[in-house]
C-alpha positions as CSV (number, residue, x, y, z in Angstrom):
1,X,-16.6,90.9,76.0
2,X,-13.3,92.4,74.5
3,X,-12.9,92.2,70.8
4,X,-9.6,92.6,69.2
5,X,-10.5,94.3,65.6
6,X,-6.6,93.3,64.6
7,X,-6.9,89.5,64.8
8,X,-8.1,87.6,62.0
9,X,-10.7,85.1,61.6
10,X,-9.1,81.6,61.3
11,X,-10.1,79.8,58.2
12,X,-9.6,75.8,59.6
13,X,-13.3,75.4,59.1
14,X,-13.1,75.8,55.2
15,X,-15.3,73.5,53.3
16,X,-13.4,71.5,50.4
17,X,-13.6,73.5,46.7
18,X,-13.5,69.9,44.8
19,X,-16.5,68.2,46.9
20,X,-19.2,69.6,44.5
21,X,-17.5,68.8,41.6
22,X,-17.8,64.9,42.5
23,X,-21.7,65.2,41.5
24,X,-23.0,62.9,38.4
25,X,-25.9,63.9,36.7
26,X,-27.6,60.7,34.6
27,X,-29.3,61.7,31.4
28,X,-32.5,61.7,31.2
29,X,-33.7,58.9,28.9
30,X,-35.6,59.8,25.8
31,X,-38.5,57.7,25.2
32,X,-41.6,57.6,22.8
33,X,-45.2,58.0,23.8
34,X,-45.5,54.0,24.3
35,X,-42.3,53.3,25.7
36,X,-43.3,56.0,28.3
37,X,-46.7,54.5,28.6
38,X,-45.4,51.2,29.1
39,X,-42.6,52.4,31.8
40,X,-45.0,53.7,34.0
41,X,-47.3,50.6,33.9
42,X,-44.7,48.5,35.4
């Protein structure tokens, strides 16, 4: 196999810088004791 150690890797392949800035965290709800109780019930 001949290698050529003056070539450069081509970067084609890169993966997008903004695509992980597109993710939306919701909030996570704050509830009492009985609202919590009564969630999970349902």
């Amino acid at each position: 196999m001949d290698v050529n150690i003056t070539k450069e890797k081509k970067l084609t392949n890169m993966r997008a810088s903004a695509a992980d800035d597109t993710l939306q965290l919701v909030p996570p709800r704050q509830m009492s004791l009985e609202q919590a109780i009564e969630f999970k019930t349902r």
